[in-house]
N, C-alpha and C positions, 0 to 999 in steps of 0.2 A: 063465361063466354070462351070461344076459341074460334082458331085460326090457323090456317097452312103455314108453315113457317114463311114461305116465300110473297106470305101477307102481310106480313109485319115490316112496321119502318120503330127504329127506337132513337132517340134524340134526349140530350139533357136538357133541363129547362130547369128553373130557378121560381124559389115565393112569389117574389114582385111579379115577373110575369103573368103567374096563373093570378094574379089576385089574392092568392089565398092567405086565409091564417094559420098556425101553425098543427090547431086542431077545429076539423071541421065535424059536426055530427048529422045533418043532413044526412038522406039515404043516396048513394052516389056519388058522394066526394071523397076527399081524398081522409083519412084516415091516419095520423103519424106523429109519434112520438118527437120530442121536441130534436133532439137529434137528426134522426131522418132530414127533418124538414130543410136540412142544407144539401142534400144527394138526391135530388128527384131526377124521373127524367118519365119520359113521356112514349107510351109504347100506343103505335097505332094500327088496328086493323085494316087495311086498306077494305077485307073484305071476308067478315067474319063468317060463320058458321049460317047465317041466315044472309047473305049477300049484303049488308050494312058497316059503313063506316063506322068505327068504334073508337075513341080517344079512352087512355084510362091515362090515367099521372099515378108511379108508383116512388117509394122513398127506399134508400139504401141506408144502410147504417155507420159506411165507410164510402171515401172514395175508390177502394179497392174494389167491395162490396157493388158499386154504383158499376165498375169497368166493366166486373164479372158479369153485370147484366146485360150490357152493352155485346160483350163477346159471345154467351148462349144466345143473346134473342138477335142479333145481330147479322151471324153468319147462317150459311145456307150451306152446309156442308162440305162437300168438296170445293162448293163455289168461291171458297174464302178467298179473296185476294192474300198472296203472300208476295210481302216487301223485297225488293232487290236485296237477298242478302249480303253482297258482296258489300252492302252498304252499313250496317247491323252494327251497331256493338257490339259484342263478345266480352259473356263475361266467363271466370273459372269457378267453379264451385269449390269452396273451400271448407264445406260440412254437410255433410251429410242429411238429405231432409227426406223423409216418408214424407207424401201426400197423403193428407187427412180430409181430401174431397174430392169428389170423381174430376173437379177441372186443375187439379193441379198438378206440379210434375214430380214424381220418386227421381231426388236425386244422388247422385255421389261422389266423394270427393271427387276432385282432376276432370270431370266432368265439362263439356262446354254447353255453354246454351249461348244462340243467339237473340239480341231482344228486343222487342215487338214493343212492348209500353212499360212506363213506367211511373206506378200510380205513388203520389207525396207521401200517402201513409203507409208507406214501407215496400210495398210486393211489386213482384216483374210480372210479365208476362212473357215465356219467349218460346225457341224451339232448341230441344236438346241435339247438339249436334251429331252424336251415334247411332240415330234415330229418327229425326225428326218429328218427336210428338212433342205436341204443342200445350203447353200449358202454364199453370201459375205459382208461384213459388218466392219467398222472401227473400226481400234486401241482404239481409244479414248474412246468408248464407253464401253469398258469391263476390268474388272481385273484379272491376271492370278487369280487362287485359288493355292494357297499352300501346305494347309492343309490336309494330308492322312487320317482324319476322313470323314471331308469332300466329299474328293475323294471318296473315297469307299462309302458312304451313297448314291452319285449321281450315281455312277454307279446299285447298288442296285436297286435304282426307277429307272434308266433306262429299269434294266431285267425286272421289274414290267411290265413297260409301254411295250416295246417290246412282252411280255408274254401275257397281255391283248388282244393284235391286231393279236394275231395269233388264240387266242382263239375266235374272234368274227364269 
């Protein structure tokens, strides 16, 4: 089945709600290894391919995994709300990470991202601040910043950078 993106609503939902057990073999249900069965969430067509309501319940393998779906199936492209930065944590990247999938971010040392979520089993979500692409990247590889000189200096070259790209 499919859908415009601006069809779709996605929401987490949980076993006990849907009723379910942790494997169902009916044609139409949900499908999922015992894992999964703790990261579902619920993708709805408001108005699929044939003009009909669609409910599907799908399971992720992490909470990470679960975010990531939330974040593709979620935004609508440009339309993405982006958080008051000035409000962000900031963290510094302290190692170096290649992106090993189209949603995450290539980072490198000294690096700043500001950050948007933060999922229990390890990964950020945020926007790299020389730049602003948005993407996802691990824990391990960055340090909160603390420090409100700091802060305020990176926000600073942020305007810089942001002011330059509007001026080109």
């Amino acid at each position: 089945d499919y859908a415009m993106t601006d069809q779709l609503q996605v929401e987490p939902c949980d076993a006990e709600e849907l009723n379910l057990s942790p494997i169902k073999t009916a044609s139409g249900m949900l499908y999922s290894r015992q894992s999964s069965i703790n990261h579902l969430f619920r993708l709805t067509m408001l108005s699929n391919h044939a003009g009909e309501k669609v409910v599907m319940v799908f399971g992720a393998e992490s909470p990470s995994d679960r975010a990531r779906w939330f974040t593709a199936l979620g935004q609508k492209g440009a339309e993405r709300q982006r958080p008051d930065r000035t409000t962000l944590t900031q963290v510094e990247i302290t190692r170096t990470y290649p992106a090993k999938q189209p949603d995450e971010l290539s980072l490198q040392v000294a690096d700043v991202v500001l950050l948007y979520q933060t999922i229990e089993d390890g990964w950020y979500e945020g926007e790299r601040l020389r730049d602003g692409e948005i993407g996802w990247f691990p824990m391990e590889c960055a340090k909160v910043i603390t420090c409100q000189a700091t802060i305020s200096k990176n926000m600073q070259r942020m305007g810089r950078l942001l002011g330059l790209e509007t001026n080109v």
